[in-house]
C-alpha positions as a Markdown table, in Angstrom:
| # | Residue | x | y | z |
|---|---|---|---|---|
| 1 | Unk | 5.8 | 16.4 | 20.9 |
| 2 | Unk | 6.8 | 16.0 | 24.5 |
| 3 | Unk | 9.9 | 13.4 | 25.4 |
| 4 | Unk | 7.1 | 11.0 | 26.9 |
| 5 | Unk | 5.1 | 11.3 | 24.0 |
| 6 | Unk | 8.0 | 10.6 | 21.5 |
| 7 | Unk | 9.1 | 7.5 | 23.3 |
| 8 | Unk | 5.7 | 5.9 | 23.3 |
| 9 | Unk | 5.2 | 6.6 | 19.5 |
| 10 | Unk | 8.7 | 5.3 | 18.7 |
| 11 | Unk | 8.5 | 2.1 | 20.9 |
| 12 | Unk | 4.5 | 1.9 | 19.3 |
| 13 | Unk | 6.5 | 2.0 | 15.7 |
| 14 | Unk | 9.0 | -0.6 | 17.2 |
| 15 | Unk | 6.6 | -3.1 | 18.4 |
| 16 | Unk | 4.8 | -2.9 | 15.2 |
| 17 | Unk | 7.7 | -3.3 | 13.0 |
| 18 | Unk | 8.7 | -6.6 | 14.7 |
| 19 | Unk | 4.9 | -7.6 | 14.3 |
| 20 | Unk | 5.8 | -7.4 | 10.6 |
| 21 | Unk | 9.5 | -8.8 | 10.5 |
| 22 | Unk | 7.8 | -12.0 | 12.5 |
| 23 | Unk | 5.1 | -12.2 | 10.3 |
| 24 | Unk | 7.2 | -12.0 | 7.1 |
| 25 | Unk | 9.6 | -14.5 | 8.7 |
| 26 | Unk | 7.1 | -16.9 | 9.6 |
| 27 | Unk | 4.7 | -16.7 | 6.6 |
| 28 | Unk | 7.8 | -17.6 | 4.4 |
| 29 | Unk | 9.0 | -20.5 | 6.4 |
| 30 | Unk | 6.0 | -22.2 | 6.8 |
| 31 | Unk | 3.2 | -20.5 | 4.6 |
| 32 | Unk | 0.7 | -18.5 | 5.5 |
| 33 | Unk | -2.0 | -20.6 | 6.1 |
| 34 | Unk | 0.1 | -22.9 | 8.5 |
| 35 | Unk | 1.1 | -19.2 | 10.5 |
| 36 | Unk | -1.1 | -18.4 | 13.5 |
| 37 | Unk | -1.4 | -14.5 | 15.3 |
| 38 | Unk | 0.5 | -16.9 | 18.2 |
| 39 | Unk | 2.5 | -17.8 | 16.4 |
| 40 | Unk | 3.5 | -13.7 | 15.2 |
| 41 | Unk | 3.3 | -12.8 | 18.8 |
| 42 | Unk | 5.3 | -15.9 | 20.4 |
| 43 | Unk | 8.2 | -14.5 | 17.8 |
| 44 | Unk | 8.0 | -11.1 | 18.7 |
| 45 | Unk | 7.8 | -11.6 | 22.1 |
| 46 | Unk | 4.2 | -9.4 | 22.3 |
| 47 | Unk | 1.3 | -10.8 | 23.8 |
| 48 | Unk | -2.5 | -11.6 | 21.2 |
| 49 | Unk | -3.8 | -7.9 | 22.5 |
| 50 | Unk | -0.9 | -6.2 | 21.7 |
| 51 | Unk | -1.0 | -7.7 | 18.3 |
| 52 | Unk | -4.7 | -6.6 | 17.9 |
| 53 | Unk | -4.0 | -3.1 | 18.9 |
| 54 | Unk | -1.6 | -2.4 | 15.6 |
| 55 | Unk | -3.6 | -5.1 | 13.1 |
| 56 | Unk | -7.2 | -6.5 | 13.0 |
| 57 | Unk | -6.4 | -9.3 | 11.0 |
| 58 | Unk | -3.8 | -11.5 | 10.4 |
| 59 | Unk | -4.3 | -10.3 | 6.7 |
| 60 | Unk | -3.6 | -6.7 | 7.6 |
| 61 | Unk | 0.0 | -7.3 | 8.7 |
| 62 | Unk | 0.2 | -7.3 | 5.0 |
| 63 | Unk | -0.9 | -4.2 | 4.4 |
| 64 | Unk | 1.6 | -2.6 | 7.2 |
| 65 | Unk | 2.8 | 0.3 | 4.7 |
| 66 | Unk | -0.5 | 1.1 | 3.1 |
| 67 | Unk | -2.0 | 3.7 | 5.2 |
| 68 | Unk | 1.0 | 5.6 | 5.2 |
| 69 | Unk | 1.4 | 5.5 | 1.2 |
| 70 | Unk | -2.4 | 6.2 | 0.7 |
| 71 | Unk | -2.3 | 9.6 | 3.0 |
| 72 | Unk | 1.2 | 10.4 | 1.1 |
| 73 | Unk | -0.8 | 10.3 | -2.3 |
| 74 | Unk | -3.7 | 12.5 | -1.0 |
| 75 | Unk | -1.1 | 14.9 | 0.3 |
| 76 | Unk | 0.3 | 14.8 | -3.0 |
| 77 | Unk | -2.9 | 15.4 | -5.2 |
| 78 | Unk | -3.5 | 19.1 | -3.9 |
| 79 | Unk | -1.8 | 22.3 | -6.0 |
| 80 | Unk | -1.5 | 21.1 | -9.0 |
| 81 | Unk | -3.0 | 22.7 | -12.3 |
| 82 | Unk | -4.9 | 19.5 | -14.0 |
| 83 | Unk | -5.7 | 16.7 | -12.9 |
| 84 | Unk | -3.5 | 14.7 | -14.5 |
| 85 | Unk | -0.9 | 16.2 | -13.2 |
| 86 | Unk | -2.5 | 15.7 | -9.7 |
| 87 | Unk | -2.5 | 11.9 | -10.5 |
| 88 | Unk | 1.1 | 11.8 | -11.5 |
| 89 | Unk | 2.0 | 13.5 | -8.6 |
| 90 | Unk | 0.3 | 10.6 | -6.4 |
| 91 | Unk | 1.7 | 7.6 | -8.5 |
| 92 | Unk | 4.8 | 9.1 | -7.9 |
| 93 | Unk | 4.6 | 9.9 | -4.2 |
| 94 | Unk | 3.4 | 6.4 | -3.9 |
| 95 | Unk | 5.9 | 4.7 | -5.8 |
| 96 | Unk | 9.0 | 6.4 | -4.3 |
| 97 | Unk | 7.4 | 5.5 | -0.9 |
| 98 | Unk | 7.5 | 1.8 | -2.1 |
| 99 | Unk | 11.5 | 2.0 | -1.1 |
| 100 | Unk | 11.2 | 3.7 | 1.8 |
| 101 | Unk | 10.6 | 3.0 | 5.7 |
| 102 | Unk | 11.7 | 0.4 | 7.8 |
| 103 | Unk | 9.7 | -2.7 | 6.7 |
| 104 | Unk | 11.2 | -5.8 | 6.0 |
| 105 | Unk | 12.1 | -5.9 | 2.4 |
| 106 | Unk | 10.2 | -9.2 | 1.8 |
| 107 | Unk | 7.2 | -7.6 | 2.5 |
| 108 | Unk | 6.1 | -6.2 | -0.8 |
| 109 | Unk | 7.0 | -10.1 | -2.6 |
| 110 | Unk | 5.2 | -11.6 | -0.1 |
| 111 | Unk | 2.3 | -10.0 | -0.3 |
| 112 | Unk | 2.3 | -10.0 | -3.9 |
| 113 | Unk | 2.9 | -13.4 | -3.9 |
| 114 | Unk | 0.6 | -14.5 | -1.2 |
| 115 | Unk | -2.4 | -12.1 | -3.1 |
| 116 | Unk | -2.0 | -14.7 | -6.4 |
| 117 | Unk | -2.2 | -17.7 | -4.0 |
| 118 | Unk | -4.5 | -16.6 | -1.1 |
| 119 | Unk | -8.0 | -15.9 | -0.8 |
| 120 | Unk | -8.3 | -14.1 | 2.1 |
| 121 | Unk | -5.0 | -12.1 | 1.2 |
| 122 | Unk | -6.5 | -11.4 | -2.4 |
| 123 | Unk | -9.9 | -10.3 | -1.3 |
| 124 | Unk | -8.2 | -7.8 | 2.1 |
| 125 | Unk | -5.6 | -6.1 | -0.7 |
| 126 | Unk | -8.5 | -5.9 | -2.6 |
| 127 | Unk | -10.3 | -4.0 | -0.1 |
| 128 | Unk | -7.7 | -1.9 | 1.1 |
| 129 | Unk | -7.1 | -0.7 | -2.7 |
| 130 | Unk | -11.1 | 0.1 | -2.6 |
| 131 | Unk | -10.7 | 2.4 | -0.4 |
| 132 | Unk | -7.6 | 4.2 | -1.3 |
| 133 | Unk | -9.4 | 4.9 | -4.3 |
| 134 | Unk | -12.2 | 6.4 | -2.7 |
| 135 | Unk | -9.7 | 8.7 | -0.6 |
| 136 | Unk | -7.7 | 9.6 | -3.3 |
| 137 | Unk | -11.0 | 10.3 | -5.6 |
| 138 | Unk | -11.9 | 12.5 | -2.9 |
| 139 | Unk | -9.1 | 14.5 | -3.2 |
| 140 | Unk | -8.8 | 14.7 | -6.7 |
| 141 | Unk | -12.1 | 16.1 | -6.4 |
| 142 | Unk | -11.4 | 18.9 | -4.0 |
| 143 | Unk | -8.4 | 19.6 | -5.9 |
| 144 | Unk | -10.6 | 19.9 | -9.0 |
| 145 | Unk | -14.0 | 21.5 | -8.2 |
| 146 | Unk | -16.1 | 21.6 | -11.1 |
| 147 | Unk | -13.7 | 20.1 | -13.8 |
| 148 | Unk | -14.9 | 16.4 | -12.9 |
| 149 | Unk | -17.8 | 14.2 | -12.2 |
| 150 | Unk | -17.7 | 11.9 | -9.5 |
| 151 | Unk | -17.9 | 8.9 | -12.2 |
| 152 | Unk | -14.9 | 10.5 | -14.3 |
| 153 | Unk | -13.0 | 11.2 | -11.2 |
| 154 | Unk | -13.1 | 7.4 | -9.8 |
| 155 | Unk | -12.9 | 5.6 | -13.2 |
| 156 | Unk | -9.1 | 8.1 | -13.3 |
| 157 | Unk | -8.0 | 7.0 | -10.0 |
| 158 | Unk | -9.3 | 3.5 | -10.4 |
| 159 | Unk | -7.8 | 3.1 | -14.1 |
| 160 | Unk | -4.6 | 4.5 | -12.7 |
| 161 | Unk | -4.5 | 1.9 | -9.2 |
| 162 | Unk | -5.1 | -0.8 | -11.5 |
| 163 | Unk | -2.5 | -0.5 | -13.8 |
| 164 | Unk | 0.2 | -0.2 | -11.1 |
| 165 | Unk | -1.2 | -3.1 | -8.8 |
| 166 | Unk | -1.3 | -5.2 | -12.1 |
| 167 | Unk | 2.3 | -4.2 | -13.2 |
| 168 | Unk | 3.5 | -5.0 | -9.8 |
| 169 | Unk | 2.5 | -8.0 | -9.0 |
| 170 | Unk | 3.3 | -8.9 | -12.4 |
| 171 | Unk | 7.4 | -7.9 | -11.7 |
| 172 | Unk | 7.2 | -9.1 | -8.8 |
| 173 | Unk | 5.8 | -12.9 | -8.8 |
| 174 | Unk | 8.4 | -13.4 | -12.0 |
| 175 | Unk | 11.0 | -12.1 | -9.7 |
| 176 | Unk | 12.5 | -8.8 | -10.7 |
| 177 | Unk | 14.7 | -6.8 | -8.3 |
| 178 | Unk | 12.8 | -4.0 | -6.4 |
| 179 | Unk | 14.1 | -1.2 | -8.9 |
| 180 | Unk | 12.9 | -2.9 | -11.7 |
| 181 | Unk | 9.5 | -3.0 | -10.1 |
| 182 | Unk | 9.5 | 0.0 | -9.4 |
| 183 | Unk | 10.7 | 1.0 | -13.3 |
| 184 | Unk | 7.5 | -1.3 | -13.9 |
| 185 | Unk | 5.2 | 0.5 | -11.7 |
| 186 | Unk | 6.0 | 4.0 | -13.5 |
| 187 | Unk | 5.5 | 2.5 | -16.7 |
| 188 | Unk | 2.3 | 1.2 | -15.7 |
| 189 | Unk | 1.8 | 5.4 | -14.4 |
| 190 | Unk | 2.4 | 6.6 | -17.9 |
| 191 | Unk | 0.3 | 3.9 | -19.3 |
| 192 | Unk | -2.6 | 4.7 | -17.7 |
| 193 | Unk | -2.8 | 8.2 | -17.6 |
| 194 | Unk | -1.8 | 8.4 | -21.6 |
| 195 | Unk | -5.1 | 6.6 | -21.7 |
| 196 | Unk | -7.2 | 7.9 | -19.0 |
| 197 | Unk | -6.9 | 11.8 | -19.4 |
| 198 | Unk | -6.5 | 11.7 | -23.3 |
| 199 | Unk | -10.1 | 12.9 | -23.8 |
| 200 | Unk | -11.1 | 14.0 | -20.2 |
């Protein structure tokens, strides 16, 4: 990566991490509902297009560490010998990634709170965990060529998904510290795939 180039993607990461602090900030203080993308930009000192180029919706400055976690739990799925093993390896990539980065720490309360509280919140995360699971079913598929079916395959991943979203925004809206959450989110991991890969 050339000096130019490295520049542009860090002040790119920059830009969009102060898209998020603001939006964290804001959302807090005065809800989300009462929050405009103007009001994000005015605080961040970015104009509406900028804001656009990094997040679609308003919604989606939620989901500012997603991407990143789903392609880490893809990564993770390849090389291993079953597939549950393949799965733990992805819950765990994905749950140690839940403590790293630069993101406001708020975030990941926020959003849970806001997805018990919000419509249009709920049914975004709820979209965005749709298709994780069809990217990580994907790849537990290549990883796996001819050991699963495509419905065995997504009801793993899905079974999986569910069981840490549930345990976390269960932790988090009664206000547990972020390593108990995450203690909670690998519980959830062993929960699951005790019961999704014990006749599979």
């Amino acid at each position: 990566m050339s000096d130019d180039s490295g520049r542009r993607e860090r002040k790119k990461q920059a830009t969009r991490q102060a898209l998020v602090a603001a939006a964290v900030r804001l959302f807090t203080e005065r809800g989300y509902d009462n929050t405009s993308v103007t009001d994000i930009t005015d605080l961040a000192d970015v104009s509406k297009r900028t804001f656009f180029l990094h997040f679609p919706t308003k919604e989606d400055v939620l989901l500012a560490d997603s991407d990143a976690r789903v392609a880490l739990a893809v990564e993770a799925v390849a090389g291993h010998a079953t597939p549950r093993e393949s799965l733990l390896a992805a819950a765990t990539r994905m749950i140690a990634n839940t403590a790293a980065g630069d993101l406001p720490s708020g975030l990941a309360a926020l959003r849970a709170e806001l997805v018990v509280t919000t419509p249009a919140v709920q049914a975004r995360v709820l979209h965005a965990m749709f298709q994780a699971q069809v990217k990580i079913t994907a790849a537990l598929l290549a990883a796996h060529p001819g050991e699963l079916d495509e419905v065995t395959a997504s009801a793993m991943v899905g079974a999986l998904m569910g069981a840490i979203s549930a345990a976390t925004v269960t932790s988090l809206t009664r206000g547990d510290s972020p390593a108990i959450t995450q203690a909670a989110m690998r519980r959830a991991t062993v929960v699951a795939l005790r019961c999704v890969t014990r006749d599979s």
